[in-house]
C-alpha positions as CSV (number, residue, x, y, z in Angstrom):
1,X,96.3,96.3,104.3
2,X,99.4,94.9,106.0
3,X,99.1,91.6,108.3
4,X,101.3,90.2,110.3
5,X,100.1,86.2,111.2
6,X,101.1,83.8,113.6
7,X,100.4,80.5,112.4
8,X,100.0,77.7,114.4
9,X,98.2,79.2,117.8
10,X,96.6,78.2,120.7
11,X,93.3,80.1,119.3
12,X,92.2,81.7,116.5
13,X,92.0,85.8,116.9
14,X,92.2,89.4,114.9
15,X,94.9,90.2,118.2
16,X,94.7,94.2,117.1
17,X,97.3,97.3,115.1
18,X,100.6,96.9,116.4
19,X,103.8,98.3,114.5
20,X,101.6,99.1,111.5
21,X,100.8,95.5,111.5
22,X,96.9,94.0,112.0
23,X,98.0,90.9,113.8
24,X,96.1,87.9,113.4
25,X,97.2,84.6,115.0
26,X,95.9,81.3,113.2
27,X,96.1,77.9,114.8
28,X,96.2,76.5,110.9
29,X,100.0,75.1,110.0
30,X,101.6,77.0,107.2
31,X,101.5,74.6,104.9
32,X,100.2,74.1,101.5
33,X,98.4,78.1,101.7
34,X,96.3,76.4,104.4
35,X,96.7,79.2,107.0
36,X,96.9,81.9,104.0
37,X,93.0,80.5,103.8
38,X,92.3,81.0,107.3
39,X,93.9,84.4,107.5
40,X,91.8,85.8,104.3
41,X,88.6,84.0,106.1
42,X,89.1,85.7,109.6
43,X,90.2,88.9,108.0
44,X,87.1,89.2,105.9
45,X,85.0,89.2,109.2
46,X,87.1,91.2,110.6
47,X,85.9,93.7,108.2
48,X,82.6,92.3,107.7
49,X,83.0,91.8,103.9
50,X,83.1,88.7,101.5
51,X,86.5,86.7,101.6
52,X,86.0,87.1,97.5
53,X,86.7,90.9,98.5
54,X,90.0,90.3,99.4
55,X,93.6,89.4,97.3
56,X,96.5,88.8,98.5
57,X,99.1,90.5,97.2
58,X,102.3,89.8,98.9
59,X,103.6,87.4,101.1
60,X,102.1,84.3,100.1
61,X,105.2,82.2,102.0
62,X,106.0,85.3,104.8
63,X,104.3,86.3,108.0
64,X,104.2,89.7,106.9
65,X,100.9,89.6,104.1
66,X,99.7,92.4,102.2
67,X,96.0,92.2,101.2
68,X,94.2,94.3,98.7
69,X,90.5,95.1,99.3
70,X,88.0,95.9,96.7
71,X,85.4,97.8,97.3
């Protein structure tokens, strides 16, 4: 699954599909895979499945993520 996140917001929120992209905007800094945590958190409910569900595959210092989910 390809995410888009904007770190440092004024609000947390799964914003929608836009360009291919699930945007999610995080009011977490990216610093230290701090908002990397938030996004996997908010992205599991988003899908209403178990963070431990999810892996991120690429983009652990980027905007653009990719996240694997096992079913």
């Amino acid at each position: 699954m390809s995410v888009r996140v904007h770190p440092r917001a004024r609000h947390d929120e799964v914003v929608g599909v836009k360009d291919g992209h699930l945007h999610i905007r995080t009011t977490v800094p990216p610093t230290d895979g701090k908002a990397n945590k938030a996004v996997t958190r908010m992205l599991a409910d988003y899908l209403k499945i178990a963070p431990s569900r999810l892996t991120l595959l690429r983009g652990d210092s980027q905007r653009n993520k990719q996240f694997l989910i096992r079913v």
